[in-house]
C-alpha positions as CSV (number, residue, x, y, z in Angstrom):
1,X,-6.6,29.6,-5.0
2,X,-3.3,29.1,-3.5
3,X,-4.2,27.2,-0.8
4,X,-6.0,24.6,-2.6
5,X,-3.3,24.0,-5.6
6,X,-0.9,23.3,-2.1
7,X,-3.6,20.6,-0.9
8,X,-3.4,18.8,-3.9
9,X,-0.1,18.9,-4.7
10,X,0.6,17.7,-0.8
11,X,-2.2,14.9,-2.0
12,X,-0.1,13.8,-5.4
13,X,3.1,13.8,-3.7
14,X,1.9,11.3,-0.5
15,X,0.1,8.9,-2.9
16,X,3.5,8.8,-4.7
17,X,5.4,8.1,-1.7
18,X,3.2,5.4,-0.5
19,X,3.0,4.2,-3.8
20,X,6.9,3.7,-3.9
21,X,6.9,2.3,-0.5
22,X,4.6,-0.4,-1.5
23,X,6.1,-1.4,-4.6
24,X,8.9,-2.9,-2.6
25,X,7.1,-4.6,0.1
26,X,4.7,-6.2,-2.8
27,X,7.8,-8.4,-4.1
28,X,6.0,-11.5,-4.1
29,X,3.5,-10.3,-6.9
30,X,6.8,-9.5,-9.3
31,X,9.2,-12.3,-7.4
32,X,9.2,-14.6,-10.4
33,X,9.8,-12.3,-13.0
34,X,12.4,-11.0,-11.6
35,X,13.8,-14.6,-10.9
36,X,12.8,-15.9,-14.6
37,X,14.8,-11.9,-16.3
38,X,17.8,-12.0,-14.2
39,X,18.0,-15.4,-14.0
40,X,18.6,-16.8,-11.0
41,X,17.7,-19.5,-8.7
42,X,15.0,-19.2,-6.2
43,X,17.0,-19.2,-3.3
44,X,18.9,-16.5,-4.6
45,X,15.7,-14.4,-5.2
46,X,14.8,-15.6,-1.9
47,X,18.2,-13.5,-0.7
48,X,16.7,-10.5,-2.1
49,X,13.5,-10.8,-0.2
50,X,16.1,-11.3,3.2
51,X,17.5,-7.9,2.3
52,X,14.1,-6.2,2.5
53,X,13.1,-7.9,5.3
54,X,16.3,-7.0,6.8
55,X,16.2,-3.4,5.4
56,X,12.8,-3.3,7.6
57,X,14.9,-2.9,10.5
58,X,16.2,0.2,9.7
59,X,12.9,1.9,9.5
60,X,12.8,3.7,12.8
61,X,15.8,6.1,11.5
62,X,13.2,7.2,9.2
63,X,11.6,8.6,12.4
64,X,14.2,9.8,13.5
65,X,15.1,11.9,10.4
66,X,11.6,13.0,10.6
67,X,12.3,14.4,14.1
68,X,15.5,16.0,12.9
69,X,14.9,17.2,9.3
70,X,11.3,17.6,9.3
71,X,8.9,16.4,7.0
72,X,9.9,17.3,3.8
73,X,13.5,17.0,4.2
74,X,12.7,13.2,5.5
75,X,10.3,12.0,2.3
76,X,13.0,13.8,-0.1
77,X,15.9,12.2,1.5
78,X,13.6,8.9,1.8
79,X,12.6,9.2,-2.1
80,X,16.3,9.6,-3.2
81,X,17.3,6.7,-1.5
82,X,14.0,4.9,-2.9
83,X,15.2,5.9,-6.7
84,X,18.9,5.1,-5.9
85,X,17.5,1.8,-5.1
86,X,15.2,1.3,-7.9
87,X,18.0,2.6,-10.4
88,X,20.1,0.0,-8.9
89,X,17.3,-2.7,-9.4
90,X,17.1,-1.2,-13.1
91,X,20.9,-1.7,-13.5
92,X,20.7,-5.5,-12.6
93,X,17.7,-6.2,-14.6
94,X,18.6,-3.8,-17.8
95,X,22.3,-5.5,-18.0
96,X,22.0,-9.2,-17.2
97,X,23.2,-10.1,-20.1
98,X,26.4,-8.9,-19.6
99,X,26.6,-9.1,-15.8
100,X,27.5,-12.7,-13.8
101,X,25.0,-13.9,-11.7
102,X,26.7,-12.7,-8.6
103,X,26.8,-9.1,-10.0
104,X,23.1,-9.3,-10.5
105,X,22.5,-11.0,-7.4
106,X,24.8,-8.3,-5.7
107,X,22.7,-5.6,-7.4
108,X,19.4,-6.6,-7.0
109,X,20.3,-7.2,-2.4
110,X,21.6,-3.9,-2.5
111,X,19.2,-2.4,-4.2
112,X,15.8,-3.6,-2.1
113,X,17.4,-3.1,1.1
């Protein structure tokens, strides 16, 4: 049925997006690591924490996309900007090697706010 192949594909596609949304928001659980792979101090992880908080600000234009794209239009635009900041996060960590400190300082702001 139709109907019921919609319901659950509606249910796997919000328990992704809430997933994704906590991931960020859970950065003290994977805080360290990310200190100890990129190397960095803790006040500059610290910095990266300030940029979500910070990004946190910007969360009512997420309402307001909803109110002016509509649903679906809202969680795809939200989930590409999600993955653009996750790739970004992946760039940092993937490339430290080769990337100074600031770089993957820069990276890693940009990328959780």
């Amino acid at each position: 049925d139709d109907s019921m192949r919609r319901r659950w594909r509606l249910i796997l596609c919000s328990a992704a997006t809430e997933y994704s949304a906590g991931a960020i928001l859970a950065m003290g659980a994977w805080q360290a690591e990310l200190r100890d792979v990129l190397g960095l101090t803790t006040g500059q992880t610290m910095s990266i924490g300030a940029a979500i908080f910070f990004g946190t600000f910007f969360a009512f234009l997420g309402g307001r996309a909803f109110d002016a794209l509509g649903p679906r239009r809202t969680v795809l635009l939200g989930g590409g900007m999600a993955c653009l900041g996750y790739l970004t996060l992946f760039t940092a960590v993937r490339f430290s090697d080769r990337l100074s400190s600031r770089a993957k300082l820069t990276l890693a702001t940009a990328g959780s706010v």
